[in-house]
PyMOL Python script that loads the backbone (N, CA, C, O; Angstrom):
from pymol import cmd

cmd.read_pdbstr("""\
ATOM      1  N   UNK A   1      -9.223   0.961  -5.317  1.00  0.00           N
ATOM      2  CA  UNK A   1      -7.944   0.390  -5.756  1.00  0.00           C
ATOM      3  C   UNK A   1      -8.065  -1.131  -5.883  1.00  0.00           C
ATOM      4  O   UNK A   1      -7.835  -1.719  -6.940  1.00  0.00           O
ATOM      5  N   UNK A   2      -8.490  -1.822  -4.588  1.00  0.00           N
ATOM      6  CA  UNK A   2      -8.361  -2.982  -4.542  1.00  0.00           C
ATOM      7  C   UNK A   2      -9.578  -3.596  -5.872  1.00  0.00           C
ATOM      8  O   UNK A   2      -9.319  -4.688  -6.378  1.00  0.00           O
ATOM      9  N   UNK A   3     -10.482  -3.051  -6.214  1.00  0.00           N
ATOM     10  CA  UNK A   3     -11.164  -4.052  -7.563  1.00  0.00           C
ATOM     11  C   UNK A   3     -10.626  -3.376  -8.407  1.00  0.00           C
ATOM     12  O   UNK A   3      -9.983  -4.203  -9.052  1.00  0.00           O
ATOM     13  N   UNK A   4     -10.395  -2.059  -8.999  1.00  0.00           N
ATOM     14  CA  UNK A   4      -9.376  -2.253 -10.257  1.00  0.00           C
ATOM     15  C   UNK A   4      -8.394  -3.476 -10.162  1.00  0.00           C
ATOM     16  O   UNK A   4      -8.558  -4.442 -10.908  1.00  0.00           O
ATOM     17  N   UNK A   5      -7.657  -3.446  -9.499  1.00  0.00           N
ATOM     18  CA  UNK A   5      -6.684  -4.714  -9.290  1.00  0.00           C
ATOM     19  C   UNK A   5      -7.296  -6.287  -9.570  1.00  0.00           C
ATOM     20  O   UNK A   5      -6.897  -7.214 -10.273  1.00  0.00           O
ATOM     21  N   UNK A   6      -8.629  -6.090  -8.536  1.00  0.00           N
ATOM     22  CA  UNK A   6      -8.810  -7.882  -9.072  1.00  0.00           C
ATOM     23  C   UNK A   6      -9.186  -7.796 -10.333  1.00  0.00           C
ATOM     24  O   UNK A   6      -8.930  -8.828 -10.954  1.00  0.00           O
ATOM     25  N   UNK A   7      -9.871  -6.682 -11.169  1.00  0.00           N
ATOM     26  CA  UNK A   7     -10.284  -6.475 -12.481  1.00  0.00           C
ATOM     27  C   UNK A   7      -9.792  -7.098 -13.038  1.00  0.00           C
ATOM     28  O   UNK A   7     -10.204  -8.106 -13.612  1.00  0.00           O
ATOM     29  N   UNK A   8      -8.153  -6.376 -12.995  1.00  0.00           N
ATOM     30  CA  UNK A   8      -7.278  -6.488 -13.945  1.00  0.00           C
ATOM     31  C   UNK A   8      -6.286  -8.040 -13.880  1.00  0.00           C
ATOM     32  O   UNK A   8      -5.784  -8.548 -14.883  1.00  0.00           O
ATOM     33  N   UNK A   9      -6.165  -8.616 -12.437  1.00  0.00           N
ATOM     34  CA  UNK A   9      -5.269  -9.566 -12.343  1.00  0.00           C
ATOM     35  C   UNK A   9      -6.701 -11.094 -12.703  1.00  0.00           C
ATOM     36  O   UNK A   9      -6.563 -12.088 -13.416  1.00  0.00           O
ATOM     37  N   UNK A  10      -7.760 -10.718 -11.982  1.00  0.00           N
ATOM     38  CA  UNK A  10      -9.079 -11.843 -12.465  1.00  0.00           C
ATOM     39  C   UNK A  10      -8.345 -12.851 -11.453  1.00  0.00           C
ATOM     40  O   UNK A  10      -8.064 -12.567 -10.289  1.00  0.00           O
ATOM     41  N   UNK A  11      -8.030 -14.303 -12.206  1.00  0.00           N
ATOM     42  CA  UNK A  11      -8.011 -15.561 -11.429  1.00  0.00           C
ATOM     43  C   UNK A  11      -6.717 -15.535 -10.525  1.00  0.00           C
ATOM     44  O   UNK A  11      -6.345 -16.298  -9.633  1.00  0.00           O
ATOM     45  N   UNK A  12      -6.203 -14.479 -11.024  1.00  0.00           N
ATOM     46  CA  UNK A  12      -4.327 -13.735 -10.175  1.00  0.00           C
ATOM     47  C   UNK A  12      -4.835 -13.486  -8.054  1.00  0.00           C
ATOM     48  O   UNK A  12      -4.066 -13.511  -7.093  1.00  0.00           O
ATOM     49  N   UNK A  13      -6.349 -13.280  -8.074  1.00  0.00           N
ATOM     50  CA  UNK A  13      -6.930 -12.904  -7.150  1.00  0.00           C
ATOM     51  C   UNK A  13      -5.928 -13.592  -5.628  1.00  0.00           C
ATOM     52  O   UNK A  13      -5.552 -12.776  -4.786  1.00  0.00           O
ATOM     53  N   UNK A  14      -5.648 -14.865  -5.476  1.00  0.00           N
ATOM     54  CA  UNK A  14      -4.751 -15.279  -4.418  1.00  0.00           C
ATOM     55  C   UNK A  14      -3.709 -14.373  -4.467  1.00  0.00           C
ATOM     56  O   UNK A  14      -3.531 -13.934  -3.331  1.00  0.00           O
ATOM     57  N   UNK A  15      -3.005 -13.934  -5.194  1.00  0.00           N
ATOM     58  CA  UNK A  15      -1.930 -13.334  -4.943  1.00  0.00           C
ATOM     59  C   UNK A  15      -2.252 -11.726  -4.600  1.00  0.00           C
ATOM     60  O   UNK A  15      -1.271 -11.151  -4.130  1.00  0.00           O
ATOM     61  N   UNK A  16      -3.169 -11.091  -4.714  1.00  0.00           N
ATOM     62  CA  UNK A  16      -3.434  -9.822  -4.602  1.00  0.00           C
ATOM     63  C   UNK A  16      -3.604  -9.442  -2.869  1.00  0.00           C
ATOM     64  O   UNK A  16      -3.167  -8.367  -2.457  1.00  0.00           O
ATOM     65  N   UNK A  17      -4.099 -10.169  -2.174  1.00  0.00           N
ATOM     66  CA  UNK A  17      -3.902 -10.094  -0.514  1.00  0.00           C
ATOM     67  C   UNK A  17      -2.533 -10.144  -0.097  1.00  0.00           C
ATOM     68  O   UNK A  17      -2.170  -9.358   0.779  1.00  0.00           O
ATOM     69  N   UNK A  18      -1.997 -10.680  -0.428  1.00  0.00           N
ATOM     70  CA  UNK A  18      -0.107 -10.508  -0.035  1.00  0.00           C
ATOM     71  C   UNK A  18       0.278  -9.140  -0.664  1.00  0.00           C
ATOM     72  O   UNK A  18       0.658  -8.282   0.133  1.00  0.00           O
ATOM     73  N   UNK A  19       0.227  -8.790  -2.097  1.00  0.00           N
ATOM     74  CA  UNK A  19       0.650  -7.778  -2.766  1.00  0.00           C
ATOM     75  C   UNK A  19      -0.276  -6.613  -1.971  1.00  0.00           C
ATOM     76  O   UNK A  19       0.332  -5.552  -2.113  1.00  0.00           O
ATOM     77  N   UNK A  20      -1.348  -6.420  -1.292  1.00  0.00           N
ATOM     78  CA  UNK A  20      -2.355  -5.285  -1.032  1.00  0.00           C
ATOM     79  C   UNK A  20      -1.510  -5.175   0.496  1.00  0.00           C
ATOM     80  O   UNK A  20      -1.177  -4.116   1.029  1.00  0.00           O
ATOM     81  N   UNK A  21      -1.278  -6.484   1.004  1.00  0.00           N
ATOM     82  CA  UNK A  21      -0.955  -6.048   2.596  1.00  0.00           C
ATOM     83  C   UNK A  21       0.585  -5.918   2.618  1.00  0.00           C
ATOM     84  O   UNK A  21       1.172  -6.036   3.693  1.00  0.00           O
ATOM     85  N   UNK A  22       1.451  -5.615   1.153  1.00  0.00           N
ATOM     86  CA  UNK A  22       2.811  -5.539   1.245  1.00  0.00           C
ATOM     87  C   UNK A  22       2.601  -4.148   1.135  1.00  0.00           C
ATOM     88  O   UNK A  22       3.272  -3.341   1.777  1.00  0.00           O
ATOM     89  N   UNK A  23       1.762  -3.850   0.406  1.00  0.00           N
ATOM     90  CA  UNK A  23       1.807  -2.073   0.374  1.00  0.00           C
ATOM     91  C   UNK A  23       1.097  -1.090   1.161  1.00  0.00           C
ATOM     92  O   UNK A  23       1.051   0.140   1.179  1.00  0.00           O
ATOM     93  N   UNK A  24       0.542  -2.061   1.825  1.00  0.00           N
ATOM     94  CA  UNK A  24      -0.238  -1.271   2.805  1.00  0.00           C
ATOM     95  C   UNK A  24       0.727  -1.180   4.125  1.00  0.00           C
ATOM     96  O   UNK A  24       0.765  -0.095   4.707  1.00  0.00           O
ATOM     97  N   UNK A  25       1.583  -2.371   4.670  1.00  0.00           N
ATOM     98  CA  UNK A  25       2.461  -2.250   5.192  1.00  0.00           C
ATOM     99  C   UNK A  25       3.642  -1.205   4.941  1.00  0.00           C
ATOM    100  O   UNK A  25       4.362  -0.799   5.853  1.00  0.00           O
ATOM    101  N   UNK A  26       3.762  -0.817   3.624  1.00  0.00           N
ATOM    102  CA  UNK A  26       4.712  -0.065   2.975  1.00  0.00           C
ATOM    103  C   UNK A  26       4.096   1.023   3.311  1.00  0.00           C
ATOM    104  O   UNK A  26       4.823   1.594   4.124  1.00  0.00           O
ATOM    105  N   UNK A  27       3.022   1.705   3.104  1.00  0.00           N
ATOM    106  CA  UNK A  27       2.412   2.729   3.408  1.00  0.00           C
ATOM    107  C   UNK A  27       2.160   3.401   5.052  1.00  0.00           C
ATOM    108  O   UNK A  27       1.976   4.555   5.438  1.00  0.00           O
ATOM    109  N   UNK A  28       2.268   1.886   5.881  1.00  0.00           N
ATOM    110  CA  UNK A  28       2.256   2.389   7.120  1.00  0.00           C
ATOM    111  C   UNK A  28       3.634   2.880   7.487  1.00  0.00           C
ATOM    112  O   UNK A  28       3.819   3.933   8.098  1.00  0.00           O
ATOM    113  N   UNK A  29       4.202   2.400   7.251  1.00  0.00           N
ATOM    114  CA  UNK A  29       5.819   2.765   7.348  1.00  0.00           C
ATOM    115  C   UNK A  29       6.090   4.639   6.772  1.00  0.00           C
ATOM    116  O   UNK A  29       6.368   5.702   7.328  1.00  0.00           O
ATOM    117  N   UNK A  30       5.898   4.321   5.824  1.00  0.00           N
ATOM    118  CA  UNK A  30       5.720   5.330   5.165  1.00  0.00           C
ATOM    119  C   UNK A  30       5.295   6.880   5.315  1.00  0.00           C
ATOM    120  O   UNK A  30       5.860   7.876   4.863  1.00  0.00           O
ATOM    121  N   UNK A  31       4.289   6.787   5.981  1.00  0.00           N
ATOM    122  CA  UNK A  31       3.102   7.777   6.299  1.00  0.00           C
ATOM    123  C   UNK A  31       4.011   8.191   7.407  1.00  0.00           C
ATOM    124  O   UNK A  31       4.825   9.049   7.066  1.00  0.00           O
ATOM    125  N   UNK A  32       4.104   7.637   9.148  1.00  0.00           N
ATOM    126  CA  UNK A  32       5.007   8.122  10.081  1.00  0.00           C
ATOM    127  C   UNK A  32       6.306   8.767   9.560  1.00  0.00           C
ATOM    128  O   UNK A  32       6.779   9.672  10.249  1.00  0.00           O
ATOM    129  N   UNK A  33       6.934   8.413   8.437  1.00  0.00           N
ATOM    130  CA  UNK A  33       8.336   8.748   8.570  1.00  0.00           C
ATOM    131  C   UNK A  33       7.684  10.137   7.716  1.00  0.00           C
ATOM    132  O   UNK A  33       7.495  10.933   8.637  1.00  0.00           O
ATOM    133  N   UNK A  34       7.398  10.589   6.866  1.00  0.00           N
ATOM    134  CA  UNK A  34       7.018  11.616   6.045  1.00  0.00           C
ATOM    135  C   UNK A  34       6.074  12.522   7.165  1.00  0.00           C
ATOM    136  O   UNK A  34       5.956  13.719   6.904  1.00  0.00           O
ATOM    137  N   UNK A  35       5.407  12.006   8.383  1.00  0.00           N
ATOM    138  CA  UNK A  35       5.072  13.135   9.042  1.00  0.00           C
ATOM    139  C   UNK A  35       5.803  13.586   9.979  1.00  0.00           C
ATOM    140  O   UNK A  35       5.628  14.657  10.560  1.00  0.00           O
ATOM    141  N   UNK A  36       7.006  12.481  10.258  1.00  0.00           N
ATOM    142  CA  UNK A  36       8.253  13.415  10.801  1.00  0.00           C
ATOM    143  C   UNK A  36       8.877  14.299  10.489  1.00  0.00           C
ATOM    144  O   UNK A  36       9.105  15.312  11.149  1.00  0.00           O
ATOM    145  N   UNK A  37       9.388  13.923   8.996  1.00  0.00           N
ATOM    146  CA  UNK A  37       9.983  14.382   7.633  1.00  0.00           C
ATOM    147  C   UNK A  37       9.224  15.954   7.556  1.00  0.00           C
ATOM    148  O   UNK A  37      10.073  16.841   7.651  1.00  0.00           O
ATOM    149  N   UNK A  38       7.827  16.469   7.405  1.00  0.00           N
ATOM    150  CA  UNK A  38       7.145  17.302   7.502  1.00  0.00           C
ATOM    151  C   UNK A  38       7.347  17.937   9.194  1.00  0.00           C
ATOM    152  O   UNK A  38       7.804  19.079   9.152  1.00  0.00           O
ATOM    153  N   UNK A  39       7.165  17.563  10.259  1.00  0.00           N
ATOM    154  CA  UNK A  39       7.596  18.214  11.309  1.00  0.00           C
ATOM    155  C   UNK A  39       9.174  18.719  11.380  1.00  0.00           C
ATOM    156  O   UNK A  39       9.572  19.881  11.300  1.00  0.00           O
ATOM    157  N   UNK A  40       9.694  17.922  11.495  1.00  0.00           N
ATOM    158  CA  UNK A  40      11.296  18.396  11.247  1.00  0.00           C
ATOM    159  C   UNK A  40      11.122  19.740  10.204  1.00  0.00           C
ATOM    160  O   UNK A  40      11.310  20.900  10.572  1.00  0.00           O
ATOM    161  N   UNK A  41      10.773  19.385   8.999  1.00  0.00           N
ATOM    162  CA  UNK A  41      10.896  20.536   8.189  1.00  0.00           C
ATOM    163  C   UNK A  41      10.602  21.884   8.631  1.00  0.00           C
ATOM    164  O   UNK A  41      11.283  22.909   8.673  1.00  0.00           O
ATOM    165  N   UNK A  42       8.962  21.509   9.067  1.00  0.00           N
ATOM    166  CA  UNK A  42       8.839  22.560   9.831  1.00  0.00           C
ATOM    167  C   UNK A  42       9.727  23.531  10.788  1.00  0.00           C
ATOM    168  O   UNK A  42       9.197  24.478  11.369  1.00  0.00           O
TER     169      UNK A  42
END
""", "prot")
cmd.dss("prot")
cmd.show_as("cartoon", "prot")
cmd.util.cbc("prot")
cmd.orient("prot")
């Protein structure tokens, strides 16, 4: 993921560590609530 991205953004590269650790943060969040979401269901 992360070099498609610098591929595509090139000299954009400073800004891609904020944008990678906003979604990775997003993803940690994420992941717990959906394996609750999946237990509950259960």
């Amino acid at each position: 993921m992360n070099e498609e991205f610098t591929e595509l953004l090139g000299d954009d590269e400073r800004t891609m560590p904020k944008a990678i650790d906003q979604e990775a943060s997003n993803l940690e969040i994420t992941l717990p609530e959906e394996a609750t979401v999946v237990d509950v269901g259960e």
